[in-house]
C-alpha positions in Angstrom: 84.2 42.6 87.3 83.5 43.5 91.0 87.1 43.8 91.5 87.0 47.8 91.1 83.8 48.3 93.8 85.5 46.3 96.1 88.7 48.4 96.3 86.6 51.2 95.9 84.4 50.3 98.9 88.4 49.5 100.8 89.7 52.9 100.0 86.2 54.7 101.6 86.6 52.7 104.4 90.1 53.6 104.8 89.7 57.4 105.0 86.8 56.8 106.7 89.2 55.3 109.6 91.6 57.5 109.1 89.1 60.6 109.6 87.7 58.5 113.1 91.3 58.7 114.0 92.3 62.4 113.3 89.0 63.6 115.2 90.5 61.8 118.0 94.1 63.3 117.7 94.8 66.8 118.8 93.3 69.3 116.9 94.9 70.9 114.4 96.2 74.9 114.5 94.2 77.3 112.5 96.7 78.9 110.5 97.2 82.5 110.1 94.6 83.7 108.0 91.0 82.6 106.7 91.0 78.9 106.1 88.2 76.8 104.8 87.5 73.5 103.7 84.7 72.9 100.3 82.8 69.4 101.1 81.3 67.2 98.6 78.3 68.9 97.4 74.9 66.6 98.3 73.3 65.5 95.1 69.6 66.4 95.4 68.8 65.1 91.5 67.7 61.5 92.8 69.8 59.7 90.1 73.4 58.9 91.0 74.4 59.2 88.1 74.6 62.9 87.9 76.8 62.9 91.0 79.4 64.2 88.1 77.4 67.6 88.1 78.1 67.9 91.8 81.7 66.8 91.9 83.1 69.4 89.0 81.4 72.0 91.1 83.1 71.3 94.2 86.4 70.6 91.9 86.1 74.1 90.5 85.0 76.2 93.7 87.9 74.4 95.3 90.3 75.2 92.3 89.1 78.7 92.2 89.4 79.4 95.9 93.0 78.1 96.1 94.5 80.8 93.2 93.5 83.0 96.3 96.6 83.5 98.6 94.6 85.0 101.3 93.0 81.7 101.7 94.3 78.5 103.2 91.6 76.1 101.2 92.0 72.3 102.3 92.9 70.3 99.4 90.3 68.2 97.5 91.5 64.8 98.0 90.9 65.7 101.7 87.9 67.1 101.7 86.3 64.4 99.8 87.0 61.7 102.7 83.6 63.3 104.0 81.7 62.8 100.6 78.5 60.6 101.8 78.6 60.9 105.4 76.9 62.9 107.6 79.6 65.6 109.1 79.3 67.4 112.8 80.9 70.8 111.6 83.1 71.5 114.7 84.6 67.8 113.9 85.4 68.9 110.8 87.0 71.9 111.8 89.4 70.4 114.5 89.9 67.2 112.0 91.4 69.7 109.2 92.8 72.7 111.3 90.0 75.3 109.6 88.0 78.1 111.0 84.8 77.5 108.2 83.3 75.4 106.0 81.4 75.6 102.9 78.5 73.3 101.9 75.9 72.9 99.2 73.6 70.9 96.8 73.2 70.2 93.4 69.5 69.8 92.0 68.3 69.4 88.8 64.9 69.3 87.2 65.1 68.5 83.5 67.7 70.8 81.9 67.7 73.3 84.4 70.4 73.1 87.6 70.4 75.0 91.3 73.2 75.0 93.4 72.8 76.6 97.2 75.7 76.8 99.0 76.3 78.1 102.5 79.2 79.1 104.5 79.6 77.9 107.9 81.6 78.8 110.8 83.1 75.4 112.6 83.5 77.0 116.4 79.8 77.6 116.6 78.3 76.3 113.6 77.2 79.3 112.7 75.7 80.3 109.5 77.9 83.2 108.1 76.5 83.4 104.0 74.0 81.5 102.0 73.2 81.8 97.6 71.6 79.8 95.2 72.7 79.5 91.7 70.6 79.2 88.4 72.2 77.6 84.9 71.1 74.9 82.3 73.3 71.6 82.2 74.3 72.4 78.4 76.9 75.4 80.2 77.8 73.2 82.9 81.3 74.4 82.6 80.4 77.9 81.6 78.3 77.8 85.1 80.9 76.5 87.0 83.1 79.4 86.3 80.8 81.8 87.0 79.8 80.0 90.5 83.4 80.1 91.4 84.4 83.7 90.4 80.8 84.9 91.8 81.6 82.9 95.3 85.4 84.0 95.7 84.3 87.2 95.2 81.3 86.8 97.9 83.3 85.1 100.1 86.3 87.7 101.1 83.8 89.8 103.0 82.0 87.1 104.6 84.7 85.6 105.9 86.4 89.1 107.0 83.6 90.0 108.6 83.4 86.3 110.5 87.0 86.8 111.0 86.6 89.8 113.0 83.6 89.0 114.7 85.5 85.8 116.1 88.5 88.2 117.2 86.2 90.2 119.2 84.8 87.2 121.3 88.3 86.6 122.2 89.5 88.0 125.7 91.9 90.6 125.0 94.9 88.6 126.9 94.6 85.9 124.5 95.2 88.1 121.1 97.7 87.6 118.7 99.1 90.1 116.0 96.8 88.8 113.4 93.8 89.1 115.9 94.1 92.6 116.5 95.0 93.3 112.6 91.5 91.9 112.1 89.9 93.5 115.5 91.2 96.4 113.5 90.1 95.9 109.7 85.9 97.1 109.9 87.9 100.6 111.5 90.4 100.7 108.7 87.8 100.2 105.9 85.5 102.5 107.9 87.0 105.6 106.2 86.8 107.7 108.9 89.2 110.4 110.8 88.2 108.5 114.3 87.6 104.8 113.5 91.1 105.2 111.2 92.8 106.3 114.6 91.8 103.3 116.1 92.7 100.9 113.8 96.1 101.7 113.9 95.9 101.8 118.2 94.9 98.3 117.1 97.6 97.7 114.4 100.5 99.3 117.1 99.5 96.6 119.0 99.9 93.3 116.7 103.4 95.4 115.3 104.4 95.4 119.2 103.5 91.8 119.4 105.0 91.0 115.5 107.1 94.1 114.3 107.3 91.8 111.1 103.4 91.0 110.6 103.0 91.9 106.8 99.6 92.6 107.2 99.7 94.7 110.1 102.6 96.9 108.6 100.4 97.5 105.1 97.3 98.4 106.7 99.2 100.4 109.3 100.3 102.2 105.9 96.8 102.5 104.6 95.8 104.3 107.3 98.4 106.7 107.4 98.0 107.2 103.6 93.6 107.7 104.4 95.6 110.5 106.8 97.2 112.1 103.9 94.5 111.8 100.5 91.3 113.1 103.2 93.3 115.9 104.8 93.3 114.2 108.2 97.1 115.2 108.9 98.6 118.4 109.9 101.6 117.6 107.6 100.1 116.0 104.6 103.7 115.0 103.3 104.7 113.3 106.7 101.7 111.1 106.2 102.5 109.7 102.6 106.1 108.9 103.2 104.9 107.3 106.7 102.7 105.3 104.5 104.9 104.8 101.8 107.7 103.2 104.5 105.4 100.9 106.0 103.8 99.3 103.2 107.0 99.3 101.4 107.8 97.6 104.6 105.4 94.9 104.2 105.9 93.9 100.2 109.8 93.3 101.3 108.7 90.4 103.6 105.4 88.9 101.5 106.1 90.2 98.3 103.1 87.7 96.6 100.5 88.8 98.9 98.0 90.4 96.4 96.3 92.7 99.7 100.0 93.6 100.6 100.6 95.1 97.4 96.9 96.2 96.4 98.1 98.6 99.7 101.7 99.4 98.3 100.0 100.1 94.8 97.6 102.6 96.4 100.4 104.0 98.5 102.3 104.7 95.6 99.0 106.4 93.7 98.9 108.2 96.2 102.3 109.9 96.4 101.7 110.1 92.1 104.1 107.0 91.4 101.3 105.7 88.6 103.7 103.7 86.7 104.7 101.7 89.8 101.1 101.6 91.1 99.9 100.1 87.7 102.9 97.3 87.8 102.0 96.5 91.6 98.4 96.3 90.9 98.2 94.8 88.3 100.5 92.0 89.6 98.1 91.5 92.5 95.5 90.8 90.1 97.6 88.4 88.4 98.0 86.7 91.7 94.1 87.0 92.6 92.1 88.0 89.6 88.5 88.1 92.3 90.6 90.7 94.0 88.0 93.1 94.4 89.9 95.4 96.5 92.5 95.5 93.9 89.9 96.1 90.8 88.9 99.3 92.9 92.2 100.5 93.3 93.3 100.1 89.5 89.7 101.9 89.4 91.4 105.2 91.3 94.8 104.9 89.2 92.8 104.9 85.8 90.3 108.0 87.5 94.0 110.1 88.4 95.3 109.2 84.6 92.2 111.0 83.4 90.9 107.4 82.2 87.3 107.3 83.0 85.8 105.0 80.8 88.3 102.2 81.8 88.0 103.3 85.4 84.2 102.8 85.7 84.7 99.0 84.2 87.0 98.3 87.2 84.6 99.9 89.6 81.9 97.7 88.2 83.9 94.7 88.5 84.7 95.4 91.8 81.5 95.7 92.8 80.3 92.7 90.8 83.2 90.7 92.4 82.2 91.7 95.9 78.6 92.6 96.3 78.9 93.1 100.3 82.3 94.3 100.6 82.4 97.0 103.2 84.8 99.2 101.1 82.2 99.2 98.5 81.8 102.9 99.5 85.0 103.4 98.0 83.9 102.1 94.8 81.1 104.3 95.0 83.4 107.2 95.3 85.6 106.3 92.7 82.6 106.1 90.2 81.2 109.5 90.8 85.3 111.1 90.1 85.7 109.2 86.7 82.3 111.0 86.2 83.5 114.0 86.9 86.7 114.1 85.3 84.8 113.3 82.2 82.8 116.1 83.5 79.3 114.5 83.5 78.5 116.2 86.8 75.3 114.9 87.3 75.9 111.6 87.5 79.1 112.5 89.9 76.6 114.2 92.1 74.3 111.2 92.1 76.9 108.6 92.7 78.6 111.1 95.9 75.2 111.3 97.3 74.4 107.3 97.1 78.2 107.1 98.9 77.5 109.5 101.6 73.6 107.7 102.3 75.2 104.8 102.8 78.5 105.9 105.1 77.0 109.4 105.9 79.8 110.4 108.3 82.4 110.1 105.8 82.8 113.6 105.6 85.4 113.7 102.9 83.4 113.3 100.0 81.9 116.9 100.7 85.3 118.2 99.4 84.3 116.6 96.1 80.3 116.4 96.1 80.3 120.1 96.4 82.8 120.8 93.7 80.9 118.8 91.6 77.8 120.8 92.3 79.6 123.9 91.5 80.5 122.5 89.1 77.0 121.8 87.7 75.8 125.3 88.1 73.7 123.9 91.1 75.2 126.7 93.2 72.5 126.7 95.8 73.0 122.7 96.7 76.9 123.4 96.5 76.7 126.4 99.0 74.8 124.1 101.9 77.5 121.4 101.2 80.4 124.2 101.2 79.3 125.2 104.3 78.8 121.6 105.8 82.3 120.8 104.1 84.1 124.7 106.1 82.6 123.2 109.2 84.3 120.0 109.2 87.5 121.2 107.7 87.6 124.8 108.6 91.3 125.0 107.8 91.1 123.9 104.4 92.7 125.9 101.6 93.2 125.1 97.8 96.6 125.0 98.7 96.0 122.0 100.9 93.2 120.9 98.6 95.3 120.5 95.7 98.1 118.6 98.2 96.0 115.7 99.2 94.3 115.3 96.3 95.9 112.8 93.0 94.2 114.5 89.8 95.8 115.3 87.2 96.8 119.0 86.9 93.8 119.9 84.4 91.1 117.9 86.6 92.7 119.3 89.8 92.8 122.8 88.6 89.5 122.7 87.4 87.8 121.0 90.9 90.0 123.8 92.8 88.3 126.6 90.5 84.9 124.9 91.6 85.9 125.3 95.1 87.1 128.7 94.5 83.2 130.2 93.2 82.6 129.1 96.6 85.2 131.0 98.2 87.3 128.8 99.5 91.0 130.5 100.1 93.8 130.1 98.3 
């Protein structure tokens, strides 16, 4: 009857010895793109028994994480040659060739379970993102699923922003392409005329290292499409078919990338190819469902299909998905449009001024915030932000207005005559 502990107690020690080894091997590569390894969770119940509880969790996290292509997530069986032992987290990340860790514990106390987890970074051992979860051990599996979506969501923008700030602490002589694609990402998601100029300085410089970097070549294409939807470009048409070349581009060579073609689908929303943009975003959800990016974005398309209802559900799952993204704003944005194309102005103007307090020199959303209050009959609020809007785009015309934007022709027309009471020129 001991038979069973004592090959038990053989195979620990044998991954044990083989971990002792591999620390003392070369250390592995990092790969290419956010990669992360899920230990054993600690059991904090006092009763071994219930180390169950804490092994489904970490089962399910790493499950969860893995149906994420943007990750590279360490496989269980590996990750569990740590379980019981104390770990130095920059061994861990040379032993498995991964830039962070995540770590936690499972307590219970009667019928009620926490779980905290934290996110580590193995160069420094630096904390990046810490939670706590609360369930009852009757929806243990119920819980579990909700830890995992509610963590994969969480995580993207924690480990993009660790991502970037470990690019930046890098000499510039020693960047890759993918370094500078992330050096460049906070300036892409920025939103901005300036900080969108210099992520793609950044991006011509991983395309000049890699000419074939798919992630380089889509977000090169975002920012050139940013150029075209906030009336950055001189030649607004220029700008979409740039856009629509390079992320086109970029699906060619990773096709099952759900960022690359969340990017080509809002490409193609842009230039008013909403049946495409529906099939490519949709697939990228099917590839990542805690693609909060790509919740956002199906957001937009149901906003230009004059869809409101449905596009205010995917703005809220977004946001859900993705509490700290640093597109968020975007979200925002897109929240306030559904409301006004179903022409609850109010709310629009609410939801345009909470974007703007939290990103205050993305000057864009005055185009819309003060059609909205025009609108709204609040003529005196919409002439302060005409004005505001004149200064920063003082060769705007409804022309160009009506170029840029992706309404349909009802909504459109309507936001132009909005713009029009405030005398903006044909």
């Amino acid at each position: 009857m001991e038979t069973p502990n004592i090959l038990l107690t053989a195979a620990r020690s044998a991954n044990q010895q083989k971990s002792i080894q591999a620390t003392s091997a070369a250390p592995l590569a990092l790969p290419d793109k956010p990669s992360i390894v899920i230990l054993p969770f600690q059991n904090m119940s006092g009763d071994p028994e219930q180390e169950y509880f804490a092994d489904g969790i970490v089962e399910a996290i790493t499950a969860g994480l893995s149906r994420i292509r943007s990750f590279f997530v360490i496989a269980r069986n590996s990750a569990f040659t740590y379980k019981g032992r104390a770990v130095n987290v920059c061994d861990v990340g040379r032993e498995l060739g991964v830039a962070y860790l995540l770590e936690g514990s499972v307590q219970k106390a009667g019928d009620r379970l926490r779980i905290t987890v934290q996110l580590i970074e193995t160069e420094g051992g630096a904390h990046v993102w810490t939670a706590h979860y609360d369930g009852t051990i009757n929806d243990i599996f119920d819980l579990e699923d909700r830890i995992t979506e509610q963590l994969a969501g969480a995580l993207q923008p924690s480990i993009r922003i660790a991502e970037i700030e470990r690019s930046r602490r890098k000499r510039p002589q020693d960047l890759g392409a993918y370094d500078y694609a992330m050096r460049a990402m906070p300036h892409v998601w920025a939103l901005e005329k300036e900080e969108s100029a210099k992520a793609l300085e950044l991006l011509d410089k991983a395309l000049a290292i890699d000419p074939t970097y798919p992630l380089a070549l889509s977000l090169a294409g975002w920012c050139h499409a940013q150029r075209s939807v906030y009336t950055w470009a001189d030649d607004i048409a220029e700008s979409q078919a740039l856009a629509r070349t390079l992320a086109e581009r970029a699906a060619e060579l990773s096709g099952d990338d759900p960022l690359i073609l969340t990017v080509l689908g809002a490409v193609h929303t842009f230039v008013r190819n909403h049946g495409t943009a529906r099939v490519l975003l949709e697939r990228a959800l099917s590839l990542d469902p805690n693609a909060a990016w790509a919740w956002g974005r199906l957001g937009w398309l149901e906003t230009y299909s004059d869809q409101p209802e449905h596009a205010i559900k995917n703005f809220e799952r977004a946001l859900r998905l993705s509490p700290l993204d640093p597109m968020n704003i975007n979200n925002y944005v897109g929240m306030a449009c559904a409301y006004e194309v179903a022409q609850d102005n109010d709310k629009a103007v609410a939801l345009y001024r909470r974007a703007l307090e939290e990103r205050p020199h993305a000057i864009w959303i005055h185009r819309h915030l003060a059609s909205v209050l025009s609108g709204a009959g609040r003529m005196e609020e919409a002439k302060k932000v005409y004005a505001e809007m004149m200064r920063n785009y003082p060769d705007l015309t409804v022309s160009k207005f009506k170029q840029a934007m992706v309404f349909s022709a009802p909504t459109l027309e309507r936001m132009a005559g909005n713009l029009r009471r405030l005398g903006l020129p044909e």
